[in-house]
N, C-alpha and C positions, 0 to 999 in steps of 0.2 A: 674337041678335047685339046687338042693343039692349041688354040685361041687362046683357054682357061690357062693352061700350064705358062706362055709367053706371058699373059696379062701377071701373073703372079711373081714369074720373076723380073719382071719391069720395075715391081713394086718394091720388093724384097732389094734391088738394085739403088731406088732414088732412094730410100730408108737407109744403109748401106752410107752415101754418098751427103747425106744430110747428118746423120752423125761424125761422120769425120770431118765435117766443115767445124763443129764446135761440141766437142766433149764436155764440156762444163755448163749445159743447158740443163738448169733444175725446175725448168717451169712447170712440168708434168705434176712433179711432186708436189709445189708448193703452189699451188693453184687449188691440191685435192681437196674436197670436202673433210670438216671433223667429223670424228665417231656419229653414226645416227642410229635414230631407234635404241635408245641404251637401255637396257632393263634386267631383271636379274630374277632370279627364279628362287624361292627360301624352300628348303626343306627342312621341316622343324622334326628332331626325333620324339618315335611318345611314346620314351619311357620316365617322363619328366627329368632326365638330366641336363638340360637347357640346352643338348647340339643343335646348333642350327649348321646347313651345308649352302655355302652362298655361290652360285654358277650364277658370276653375269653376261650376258649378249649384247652387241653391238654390230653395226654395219661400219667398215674401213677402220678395225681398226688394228694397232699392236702389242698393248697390253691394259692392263688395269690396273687400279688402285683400291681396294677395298677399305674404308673407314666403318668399325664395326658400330659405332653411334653409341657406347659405353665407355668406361673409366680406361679402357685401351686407346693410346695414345698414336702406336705406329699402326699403319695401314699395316696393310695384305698383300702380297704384291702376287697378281694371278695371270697367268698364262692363258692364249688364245684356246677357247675348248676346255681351256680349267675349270676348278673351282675350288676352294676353300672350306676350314669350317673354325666354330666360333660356338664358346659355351657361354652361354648367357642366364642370369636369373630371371625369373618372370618378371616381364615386363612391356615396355612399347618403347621404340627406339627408332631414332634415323639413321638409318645407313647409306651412307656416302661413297658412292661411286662414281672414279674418272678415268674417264676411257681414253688411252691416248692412241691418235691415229700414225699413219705413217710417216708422214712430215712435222711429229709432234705437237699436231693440233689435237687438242682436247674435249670432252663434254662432260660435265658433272653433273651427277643428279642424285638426289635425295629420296630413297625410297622407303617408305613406313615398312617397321616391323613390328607385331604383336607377336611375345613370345608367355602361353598360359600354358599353366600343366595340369594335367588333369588330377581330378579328386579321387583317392585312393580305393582301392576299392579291395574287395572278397575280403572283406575286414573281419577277424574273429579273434571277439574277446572271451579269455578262458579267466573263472575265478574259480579258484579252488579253497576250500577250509581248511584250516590247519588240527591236524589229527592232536586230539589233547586240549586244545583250546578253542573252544566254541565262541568266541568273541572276534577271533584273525579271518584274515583271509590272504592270499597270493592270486594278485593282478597280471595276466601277463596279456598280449596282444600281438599279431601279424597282418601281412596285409597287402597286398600290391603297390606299387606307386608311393610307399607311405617314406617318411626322411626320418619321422620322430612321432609319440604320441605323447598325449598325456592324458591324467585320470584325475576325477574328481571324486572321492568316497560317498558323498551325499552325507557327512554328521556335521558338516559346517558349512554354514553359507561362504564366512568371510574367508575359510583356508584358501593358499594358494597350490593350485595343480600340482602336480608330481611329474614330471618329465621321464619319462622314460624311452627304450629304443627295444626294436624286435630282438625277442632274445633274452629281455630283462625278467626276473621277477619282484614285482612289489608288493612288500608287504605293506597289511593296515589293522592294525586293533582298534574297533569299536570302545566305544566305553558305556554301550548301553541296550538292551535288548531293544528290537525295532526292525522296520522295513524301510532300507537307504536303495536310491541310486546311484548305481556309479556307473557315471557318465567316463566314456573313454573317448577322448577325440584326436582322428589321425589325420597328421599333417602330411602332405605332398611337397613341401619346399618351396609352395607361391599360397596364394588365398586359398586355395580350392580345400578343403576339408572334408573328411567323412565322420559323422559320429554316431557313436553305438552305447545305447543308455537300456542298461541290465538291472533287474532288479535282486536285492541282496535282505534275505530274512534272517537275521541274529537274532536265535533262542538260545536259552540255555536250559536243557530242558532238565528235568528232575527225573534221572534214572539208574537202576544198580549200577555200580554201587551207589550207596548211602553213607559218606563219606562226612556230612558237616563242614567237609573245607574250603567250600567255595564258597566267596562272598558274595556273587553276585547271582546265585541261588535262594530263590526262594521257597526254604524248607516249613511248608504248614505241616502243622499237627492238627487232626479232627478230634477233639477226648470229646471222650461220653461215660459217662458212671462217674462222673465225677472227678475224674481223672487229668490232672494237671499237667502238661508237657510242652518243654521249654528248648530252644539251642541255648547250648550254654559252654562256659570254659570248662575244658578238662581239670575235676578236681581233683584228680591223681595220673597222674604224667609218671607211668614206672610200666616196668614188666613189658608186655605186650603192647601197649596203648601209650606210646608216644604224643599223641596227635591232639591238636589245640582246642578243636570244638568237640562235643558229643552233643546227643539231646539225655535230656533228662527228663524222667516222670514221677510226679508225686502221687501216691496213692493216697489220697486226702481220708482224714479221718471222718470215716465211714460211709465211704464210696465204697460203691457196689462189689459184688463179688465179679463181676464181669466187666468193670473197670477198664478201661485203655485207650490208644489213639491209633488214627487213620492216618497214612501216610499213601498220596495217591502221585503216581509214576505217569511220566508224559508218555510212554511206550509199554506197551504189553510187556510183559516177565517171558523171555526166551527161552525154555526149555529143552531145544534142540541136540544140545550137546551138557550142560550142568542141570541138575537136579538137585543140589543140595543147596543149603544156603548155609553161611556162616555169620554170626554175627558176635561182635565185643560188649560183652555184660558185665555190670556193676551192679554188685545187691549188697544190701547191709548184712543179709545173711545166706548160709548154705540151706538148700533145701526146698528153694522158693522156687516154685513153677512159674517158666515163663512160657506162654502160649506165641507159637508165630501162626497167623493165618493170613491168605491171601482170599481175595476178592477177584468179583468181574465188576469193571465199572458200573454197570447200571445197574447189574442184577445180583442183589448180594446172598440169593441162593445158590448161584454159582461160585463155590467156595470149595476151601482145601484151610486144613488145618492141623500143625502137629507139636507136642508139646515136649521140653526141656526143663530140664531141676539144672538150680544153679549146684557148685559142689564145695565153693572156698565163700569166705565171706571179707568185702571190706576190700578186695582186690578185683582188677580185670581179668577175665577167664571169657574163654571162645566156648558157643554154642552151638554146637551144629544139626542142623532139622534134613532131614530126610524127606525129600518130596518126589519119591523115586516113585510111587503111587497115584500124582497129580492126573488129571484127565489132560492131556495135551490140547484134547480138540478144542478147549474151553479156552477164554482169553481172562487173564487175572492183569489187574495195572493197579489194584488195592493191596496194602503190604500194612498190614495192623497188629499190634503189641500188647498185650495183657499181662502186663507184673504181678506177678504170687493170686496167679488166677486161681477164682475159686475159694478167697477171702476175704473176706470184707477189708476197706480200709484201715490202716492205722495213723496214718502221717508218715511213712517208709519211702524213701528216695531212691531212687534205682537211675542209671546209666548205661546208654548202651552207643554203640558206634558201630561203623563199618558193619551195612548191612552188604553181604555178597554171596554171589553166587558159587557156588566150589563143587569138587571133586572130591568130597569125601576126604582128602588123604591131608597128612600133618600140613601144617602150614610153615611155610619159608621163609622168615622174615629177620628182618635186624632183630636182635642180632644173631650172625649166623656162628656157633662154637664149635659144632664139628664133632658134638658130644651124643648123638643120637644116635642110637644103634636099629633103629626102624625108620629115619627120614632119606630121603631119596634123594641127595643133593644135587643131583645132574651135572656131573661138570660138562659144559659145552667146551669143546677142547678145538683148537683151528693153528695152522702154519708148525705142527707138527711139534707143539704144545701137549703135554701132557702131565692130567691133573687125578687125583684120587684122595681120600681120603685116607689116611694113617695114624697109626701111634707116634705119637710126639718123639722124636728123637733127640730132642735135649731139653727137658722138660726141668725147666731153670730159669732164673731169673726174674722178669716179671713174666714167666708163662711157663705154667706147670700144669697146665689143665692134659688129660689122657689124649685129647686126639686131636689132628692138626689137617689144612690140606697140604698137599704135596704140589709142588708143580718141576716137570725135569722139562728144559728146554735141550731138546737133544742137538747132538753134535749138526750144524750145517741147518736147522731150520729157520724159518724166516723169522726177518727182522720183529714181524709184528706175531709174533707167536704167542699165545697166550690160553685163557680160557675163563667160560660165561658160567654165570651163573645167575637163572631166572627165576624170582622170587616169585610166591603167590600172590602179592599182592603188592601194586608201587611203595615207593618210599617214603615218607611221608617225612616233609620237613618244615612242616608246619613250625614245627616247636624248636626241632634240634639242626643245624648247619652245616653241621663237619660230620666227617665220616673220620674215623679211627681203626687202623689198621695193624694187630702184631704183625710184623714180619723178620725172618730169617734169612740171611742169604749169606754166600760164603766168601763176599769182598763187600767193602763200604766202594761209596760213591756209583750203586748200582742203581739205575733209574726204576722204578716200579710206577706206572702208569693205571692210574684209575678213572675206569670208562662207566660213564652210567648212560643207559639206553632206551629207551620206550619199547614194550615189547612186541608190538603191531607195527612199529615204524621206527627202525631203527633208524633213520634219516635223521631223527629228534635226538640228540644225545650231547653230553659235555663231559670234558675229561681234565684232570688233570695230573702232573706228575710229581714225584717226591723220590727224592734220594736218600738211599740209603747211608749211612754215617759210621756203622760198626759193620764186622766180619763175623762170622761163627757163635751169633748171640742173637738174642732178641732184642728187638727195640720197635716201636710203637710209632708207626708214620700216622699226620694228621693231615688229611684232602679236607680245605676251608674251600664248602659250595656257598658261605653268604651268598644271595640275590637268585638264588636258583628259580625257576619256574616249579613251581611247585603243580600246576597243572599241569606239567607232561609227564606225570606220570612213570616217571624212571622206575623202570621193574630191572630189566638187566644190569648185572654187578657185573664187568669186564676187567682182567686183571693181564695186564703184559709184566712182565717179568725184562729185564736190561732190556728195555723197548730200544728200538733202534741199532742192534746188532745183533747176528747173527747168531743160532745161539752154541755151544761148544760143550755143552751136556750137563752143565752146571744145575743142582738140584738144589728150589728153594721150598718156601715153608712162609704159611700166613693162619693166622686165626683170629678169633674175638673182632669179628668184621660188625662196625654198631654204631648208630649215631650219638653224637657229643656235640656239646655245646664248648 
C-alpha cells in the first residue's frame, strides 16, 4: 500500500513539474478527434400538428447546430443533453446537423425526415331536414385529426365542394325529389383523408293538410262518375280564402249521382289527437251536400264517412266533419269528395281548399278583429307583457270597430316583452305579402316589432319592425314580407311593443291584423 500511494505521488509530482515548464501547450486539445457517431433521434407528435422534438447525440462533443431542412433559414442552436422542437407540414426533409467538438472541430450530417399525419378519424356526419321544407337539409360534421371537411350534395356532378370546419352548419336545397349522396370528405392537414358518403331520400310527400300550395307536389285527382277535378287558380281570392291555388270539380252534365274524386295521402290520417277535419268550400249554391269520406288504401270497405250542407252561395265558407266516431284501429290514407251528392249532374263548379285536420273550435286566422265574443284568442303573453282583449277606447279615426287587443308593458319589464298569438292555421302568402297593422300607442317614434314563427319550430321565423309616427290616435303600420318562404309555415303572430326598452307601464292598443298587398 505504501508502494501504490509513493508511485502516485511521483506521478502527480513529474505532471505538476511538466506543466510549469510550458503553460501554453494546446496539443491535447488540438490533436482531439471531431464529433463521432452523430445522430439524432425524431419524435414526431400524433396529433397531426407537425411537432417534431429533434434530440441529437454525438461522441466529443460541445454543442450543435440544428438545420430544420424547410423554409427556416436560422439553425437551432442545442445544448449537450438537449433538444429542440420544430412544427412542420407533411412532408420529407433533410435535416442538418453540426456537431461541434471541443477544439471547434466539427461533423455534419444530413439526416432524413418523413413527417405524415394520420387520417382522420371517429368521423360523424349528421344531416338533418329542415322542419317546413321537405327539399333542405343541414350538413354538419366532426371528427378526430380532421383541419377542415368538405361536402358534395350528390345533384351535380360539375358543382364544386363546399368547405366547411367542425362546428358549421350547411345548408342545401335540392331542386328535385330523388335519392343523392352526399359525400363528406375530412381532411387532416396532409394527404391522408377520411370519407363518409350517406345516403339522402327527398320526397315531398302528399299529406294533411291539403293546401294546393306547393309546387313541387303532386296533387292527383282519381274522379269516377263522371266527375271532373282540376288544381286551378283561386277564382275568388276574398273572405277566408286568400290563397292562390284550390282544386276544382265539375259535376259534368249528367254524371252520376255518386260523382267525385279520390285524393290518396303518402301517410295514414292520424287520429290520435284531431278528429275533426275542416275544409274551404265553394258552391254555386246553398243547400248542396258535400259528402267527405276516407278510405283504407287497399281495402275500400274499410271506410268512414260524414256529410255537410253548404249554407251561403257564390262565396268561401268552412266545413267542418266530425270523425269523432272513426274506428282508430283501421288505417285510412284515402281522403274522397262528392259535390251536391246524391244528384245527378248539371254542369255545376264547386271549389274547395285547405283540407285539415281541427279541433272542432272557431278558426284563428287573418284577419284577426277582436270582434268575437265566443273565439279564444290566446294571448301568449312573455317578459312581463300583458295582453287581453277589450272595448276600444278611442274608437275614432280609421278605427271604430267595438273591440281591440290591449297590450300594457308594465313598469321595469323586459326589453323584449311582448305577446303571441297562434293562429289555426299558417299564413298563407301565396297571394298577399304585407301584413297591416292598426295601431295605438301613446308617443310617435315607438318601435312595434312584428315576429312571425313556425309553430313546432320556433327556430324558423322572421321579423321585422316599423315605427310608430303619431301619439294618441290611430294609424295603420304596413310589415312588407315580399320573398317570404311561404313553406315554413308561419302560424305564430309575435308582437313586441317599444322592442328594445324597458317597459315603464305604458298601455298600447292593435287591431284589424290582415294581409295586404
Amino acid at each position: 500500500m505504501k508502494n501504490i500511494k509513493l508511485i502516485a505521488s511521483i506521478f502527480f509530482v513529474s505532471l505538476l513539474l511538466a506543466c510549469s515548464q510550458d503553460d501554453s501547450d494546446t496539443s491535447f486539445f488540438d490533436n482531439a478527434d471531431a464529433p463521432a457517431n452523430l445522430s439524432a433521434l425524431f419524435t414526431i407528435a400524433q396529433n397531426n400538428s407537425g411537432l417534431v422534438t429533434i434530440a441529437p447525440h454525438a461522441e466529443g462533443v460541445v454543442s450543435y447546430q440544428v438545420y430544420f431542412g424547410d423554409a427556416t433559414a436560422e439553425p437551432a442552436a442545442v445544448g449537450v443533453g438537449q433538444n429542440t422542437t420544430h412544427t412542420y407540414a407533411e412532408g420529407q426533409y433533410d435535416v442538418k446537423i453540426i456537431a461541434t467538438g471541443i477544439n471547434g472541430k466539427t461533423t455534419e450530417k444530413l439526416i432524413p425526415l418523413t413527417v405524415a399525419f394520420v387520417a382522420p378519424e371517429n368521423v360523424a356526419v349528421t344531416i338533418d331536414p329542415v322542419t317546413g321544407d321537405s327539399f333542405s337539409i343541414n350538413v354538419s360534421a366532426s371528427a378526430d385529426y380532421e383541419t377542415f371537411f368538405e361536402v358534395w350534395f350528390g345533384d351535380d356532378v360539375n358543382a364544386n365542394p363546399v368547405q366547411f370546419m367542425q362546428g358549421d352548419i350547411i345548408p342545401h336545397t335540392y331542386t328535385a325529389i330523388g335519392t343523392y349522396q352526399v359525400r363528406v370528405v375530412a381532411y387532416s392537414g396532409g394527404v391522408a383523408t377520411t370519407e363518409v358518403i350517406e345516403t339522402v331520400t327527398i320526397s315531398n310527400p302528399v299529406t294533411l293538410p291539403i293546401t294546393f300550395e306547393n309546387a313541387s307536389l303532386n296533387y292527383q285527382f282519381s274522379d269516377f262518375g263522371n266527375a271532373a277535378t282540376s288544381m286551378v287558380a283561386n277564382p275568388d281570392v276574398s273572405g277566408i280564402n286568400l290563397s292562390a291555388k284550390v282544386g276544382k270539380s265539375i259535376k259534368t252534365a249528367g254524371a252520376e249521382v255518386w260523382a267525385g274524386t279520390t285524393m290518396v295521402l303518402d301517410s295514414p290520417i292520424d287520429f290520435s289527437t284531431l278528429t275533426k277535419f275542416r275544409i274551404k268550400v265553394w258552391s254555386p249554391a246553398a243547400g248542396v251536400t258535400v259528402k267527405l269520406k276516407i278510405e283504407n288504401l287497399t281495402n275500400a270497405d274499410i271506410n268512414h264517412e260524414v256529410d255537410q250542407v253548404t249554407t251561403v252561395a257564390n262565396a268561401w265558407e268552412y266545413l267542418t266533419y266530425d270523425f269523432g266516431t272513426v274506428n282508430t284501429a283501421n288505417s285510412y290514407s284515402k281522403v274522397i269528395l262528392f259535390f251536391n251528392f246524391g244528384t245527378n249532374g248539371s254542369g255545376d263548379t264547386y271549389y274547395f281548399d285547405d283540407i285539415r285536420q281541427t279541433d272542432g273550435s272557431a278558426p284563428k286566422i287573418l284577419p284577426l278583429t277582436f270582434e268575437s265574443t265566443t273565439l279564444n284568442y290566446g294571448f301568449g303573453d312573455f317578459g312581463n307583457a300583458f295582453a287581453s282583449r277589450v272595448a276600444n277606447p278611442q274608437s275614432n279615426g280609421i278605427n271604430t270597430s267595438g273591440f281591440v287587443a290591449q297590450v300594457v308593458k308594465t313598469a321595469g319589464s323586459e326589453v323584449w316583452a311582448g305577446s303571441a298569438i297562434t293562429l289555426t292555421e299558417p299564413i298563407d302568402f301565396s297571394t298577399y305579402h304585407k301584413i297591416k297593422i292598426k295601431v295605438w300607442s301613446p308617443a310617435a317614434g315607438i318601435p312595434v316589432l312584428l315576429k312571425l314563427e313556425n309553430s313546432g319550430n320556433t327556430g324558423i321565423n322572421t321579423e321585422l319592425s316599423v315605427t310608430t309616427t303619431v301619439a294618441n290616435a290611430w294609424q295603420e303600420l304596413t310589415y312588407d314580407f315580399t320573398g317570404i318562404n311561404n313553406n315554413n309555415n308561419y302560424q305564430n303572430v309575435v308582437l313586441f311593443f317599444d322592442f328594445g326598452t324597458n317597459g315603464t307601464g305604458a298601455t298600447y292598443y292593435f287591431d284589424d291584423v290582415k294581409l295586404s298587398n
